[in-house]
C-alpha positions in Angstrom: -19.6 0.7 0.2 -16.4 -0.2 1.6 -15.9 0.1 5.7 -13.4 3.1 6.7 -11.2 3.3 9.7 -10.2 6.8 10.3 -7.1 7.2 13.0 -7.1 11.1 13.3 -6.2 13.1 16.6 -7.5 16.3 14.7 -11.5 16.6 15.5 -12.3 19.3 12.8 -10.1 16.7 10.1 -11.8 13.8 11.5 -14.9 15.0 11.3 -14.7 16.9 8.0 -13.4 13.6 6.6 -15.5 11.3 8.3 -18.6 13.4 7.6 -18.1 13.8 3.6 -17.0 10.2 3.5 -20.2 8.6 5.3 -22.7 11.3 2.7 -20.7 8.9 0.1 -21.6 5.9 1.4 -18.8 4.8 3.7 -19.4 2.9 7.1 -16.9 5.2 8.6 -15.7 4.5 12.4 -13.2 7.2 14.0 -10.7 7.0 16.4 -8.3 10.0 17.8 -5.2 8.1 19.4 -3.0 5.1 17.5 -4.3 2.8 20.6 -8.0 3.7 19.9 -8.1 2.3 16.5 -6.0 -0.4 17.0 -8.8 -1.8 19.1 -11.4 -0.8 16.5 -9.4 -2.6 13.6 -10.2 -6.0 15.5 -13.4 -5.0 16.4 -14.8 -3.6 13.1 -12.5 -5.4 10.3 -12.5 -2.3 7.7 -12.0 -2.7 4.2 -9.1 0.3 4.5 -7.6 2.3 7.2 -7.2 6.5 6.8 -4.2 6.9 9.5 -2.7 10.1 10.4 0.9 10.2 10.7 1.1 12.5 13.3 -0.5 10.9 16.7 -0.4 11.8 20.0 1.2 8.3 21.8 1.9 5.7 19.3 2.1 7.7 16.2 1.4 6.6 12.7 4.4 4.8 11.7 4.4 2.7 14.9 0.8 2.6 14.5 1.1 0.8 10.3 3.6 -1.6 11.8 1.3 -2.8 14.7 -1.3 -3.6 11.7 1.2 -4.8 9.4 2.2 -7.7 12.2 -1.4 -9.0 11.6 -3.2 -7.3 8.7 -2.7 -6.4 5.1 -5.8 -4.4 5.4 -5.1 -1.4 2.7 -3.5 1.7 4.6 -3.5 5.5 3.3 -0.8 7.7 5.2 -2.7 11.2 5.9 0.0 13.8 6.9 0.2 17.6 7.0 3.4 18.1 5.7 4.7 17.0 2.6 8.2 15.9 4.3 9.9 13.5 1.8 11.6 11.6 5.1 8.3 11.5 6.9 6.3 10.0 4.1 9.3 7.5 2.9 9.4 6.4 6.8 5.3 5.7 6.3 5.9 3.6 3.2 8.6 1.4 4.4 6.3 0.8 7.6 4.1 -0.6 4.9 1.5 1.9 4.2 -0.1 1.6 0.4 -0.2 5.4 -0.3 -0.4 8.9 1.4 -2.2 12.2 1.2 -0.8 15.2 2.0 -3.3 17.5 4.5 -5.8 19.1 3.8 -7.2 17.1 1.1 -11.0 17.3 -0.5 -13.1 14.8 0.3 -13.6 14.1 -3.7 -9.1 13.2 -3.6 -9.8 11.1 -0.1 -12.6 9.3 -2.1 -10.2 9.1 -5.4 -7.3 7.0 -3.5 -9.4 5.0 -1.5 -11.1 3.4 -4.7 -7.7 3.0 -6.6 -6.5 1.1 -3.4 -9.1 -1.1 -3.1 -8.9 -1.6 -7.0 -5.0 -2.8 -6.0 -6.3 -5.3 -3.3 -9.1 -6.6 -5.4 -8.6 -6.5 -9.2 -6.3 -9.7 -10.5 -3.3 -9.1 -13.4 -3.4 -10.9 -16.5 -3.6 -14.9 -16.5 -5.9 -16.6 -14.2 -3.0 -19.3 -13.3 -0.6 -20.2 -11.2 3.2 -19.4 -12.1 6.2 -20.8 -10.8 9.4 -18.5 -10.5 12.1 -20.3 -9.0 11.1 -20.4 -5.4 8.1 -18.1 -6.1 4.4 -19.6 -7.3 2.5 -16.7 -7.8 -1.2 -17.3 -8.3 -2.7 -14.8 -10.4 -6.3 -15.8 -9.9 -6.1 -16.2 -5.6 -3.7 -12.9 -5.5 -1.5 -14.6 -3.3 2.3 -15.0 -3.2 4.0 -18.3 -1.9 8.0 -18.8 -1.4 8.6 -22.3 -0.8 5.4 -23.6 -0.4 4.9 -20.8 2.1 2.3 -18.0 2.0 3.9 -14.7 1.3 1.8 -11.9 3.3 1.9 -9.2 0.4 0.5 -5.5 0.7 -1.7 -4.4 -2.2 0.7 -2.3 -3.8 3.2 -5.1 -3.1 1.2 -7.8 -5.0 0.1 -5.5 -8.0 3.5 -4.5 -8.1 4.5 -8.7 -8.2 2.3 -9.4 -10.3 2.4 -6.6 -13.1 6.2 -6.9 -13.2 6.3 -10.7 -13.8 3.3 -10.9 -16.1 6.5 -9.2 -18.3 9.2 -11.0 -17.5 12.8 -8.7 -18.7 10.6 -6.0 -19.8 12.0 -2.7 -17.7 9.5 -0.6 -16.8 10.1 2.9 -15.9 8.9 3.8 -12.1 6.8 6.5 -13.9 5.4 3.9 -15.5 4.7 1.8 -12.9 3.1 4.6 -10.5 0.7 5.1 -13.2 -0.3 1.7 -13.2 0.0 0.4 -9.6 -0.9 3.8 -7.9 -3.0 5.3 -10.2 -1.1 8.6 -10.0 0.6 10.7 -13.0 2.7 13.3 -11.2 6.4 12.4 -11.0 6.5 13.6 -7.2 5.3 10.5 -5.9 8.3 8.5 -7.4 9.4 7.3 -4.0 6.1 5.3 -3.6 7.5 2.7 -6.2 11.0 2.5 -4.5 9.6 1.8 -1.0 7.3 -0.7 -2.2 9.6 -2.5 -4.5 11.9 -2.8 -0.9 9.3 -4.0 0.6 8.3 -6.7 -1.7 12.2 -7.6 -1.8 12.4 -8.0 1.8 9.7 -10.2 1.8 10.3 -13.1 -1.0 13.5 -12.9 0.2 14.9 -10.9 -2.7 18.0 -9.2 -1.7 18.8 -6.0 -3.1 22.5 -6.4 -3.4 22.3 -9.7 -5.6 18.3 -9.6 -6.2 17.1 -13.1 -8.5 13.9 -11.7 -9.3 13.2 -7.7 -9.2 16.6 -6.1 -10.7 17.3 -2.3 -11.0 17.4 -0.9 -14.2 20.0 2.4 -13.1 18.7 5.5 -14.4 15.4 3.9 -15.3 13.5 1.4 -13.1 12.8 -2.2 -12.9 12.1 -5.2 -14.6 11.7 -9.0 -13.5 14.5 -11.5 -13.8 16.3 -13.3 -15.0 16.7 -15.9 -12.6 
C-alpha cells in the first residue's frame, strides 16, 4: 500500500486519520509542525503527502512550495474551512487536490487512490509527441521543453496529456475535473484553473498569448493551435 506522510498539528485529526488509514494498509508517518515533515519527506520518501493548511510555523502553503522546490511527490491540501482564497492559494503552491475538514476516513482513502491513479496511469498512445517546443512522452509521463525535462505535478501531466491526446477539441472544465480529479460536483471548478496556470507557467505558456493551452471563454480549454 502506498506510504503516507501526514503534516497535521491537530493530534485528535492526526491520529483519527492516521489510525483509520494504517487499518487500510497505509505505512503512515505523522508529523505536527511544517518543519517536522519536511525532514520526514527526505527521510521516508512517501508515495503522497496529507498536509494541513493551517500550521503552527511554516504553514501549509509555505510548506507545498518547500516540497515543490524538490519533489513532485502527490500533495492533498487538508483544511477546515472551505475558504475559496485559502484553497486557490494551496493550488497555485502546487498541491494536487484538497479536503475540506473533517473528512471520513472512507473520502481521505477515495482521493488518495484517484491521485495516485494521476501520477501513475499513462493517457492514450504509448509514444512520444512533438508539439512545437514540447515532446511529451506518453509512455515515460514526462514533459520536455527544449530538450529539457519539464518537472510536472500529477494533475499537471494528466491535465497535458488528456488535453493534447485531442488536439482543438475544447473541453469543458466540468469535464475535465471529472476526468483528471475524479470529482463530479461543480464546486471544485477552481482545481482545473489553478492547475492549467500552473502547467502554463511551466512549458512556458503564457496566458496572455498562450501557443498551446487556449481559453475557450465561457467554456474551458482545448490544445492549440500552434
Amino acid at each position: 500500500m502506498p506510504r503516507v506522510l501526514l503534516i497535521e498539528d491537530d493530534p485528535s485529526v492526526r491520529e483519527g486519520v492516521g489510525l483509520g488509514l494504517r487499518r487500510r494498509g497505509h505505512d503512515v508517518h505523522a508529523a505536527e509542525t511544517g518543519e517536522e515533515g519536511l525532514e520526514l519527506l527526505a527521510a521516508t520518501r512517501p508515495d503522497l503527502v496529507l498536509l494541513d493548511l493551517m500550521l503552527p510555523g511554516i504553514n501549509g502553503v509555505q510548506v507545498c512550495r518547500r516540497i515543490r522546490e524538490t519533489s513532485q511527490v502527490p500533495i492533498i491540501m487538508l483544511t477546515a474551512r472551505g475558504d475559496d482564497f485559502d484553497i486557490v492559494v494551496g493550488l497555485e503552491a502546487g498541491a494536487d487536490d484538497y479536503i475540506v475538514k473533517p473528512a471520513r476516513t472512507e473520502v481521505i482513502e477515495a482521493r488518495i487512490k484517484a491521485v495516485l491513479r494521476r501520477h501513475t496511469d499513462p493517457v492514450g498512445r504509448p509514444e512520444v509527441e512533438f508539439h512545437g517546443e514540447l515532446a511529451v512522452d506518453r509512455a515515460g509521463l514526462t514533459v520536455s521543453r527544449n530538450g529539457e525535462r519539464v518537472a510536472l505535478a500529477p494533475s499537471e501531466i494528466k491535465l497535458l496529456l488528456h488535453l493534447s491526446a485531442s488536439p482543438e477539441q475544447v473541453f469543458s472544465r466540468q469535464q475535465l475535473l471529472e476526468y483528471v480529479w475524479e470529482h463530479s460536483y461543480h464546486a471544485d471548478a477552481r482545481l482545473v484553473d489553478a492547475c492549467v496556470r500552473r502547467l502554463r507557467s511551466k512549458i512556458g505558456d503564457p496566458a496572455g498569448n498562450p501557443r498551446y493551452i487556449q481559453t475557450v471563454r465561457g467554456f474551458g480549454y482545448r490544445f492549440g493551435p500552434l
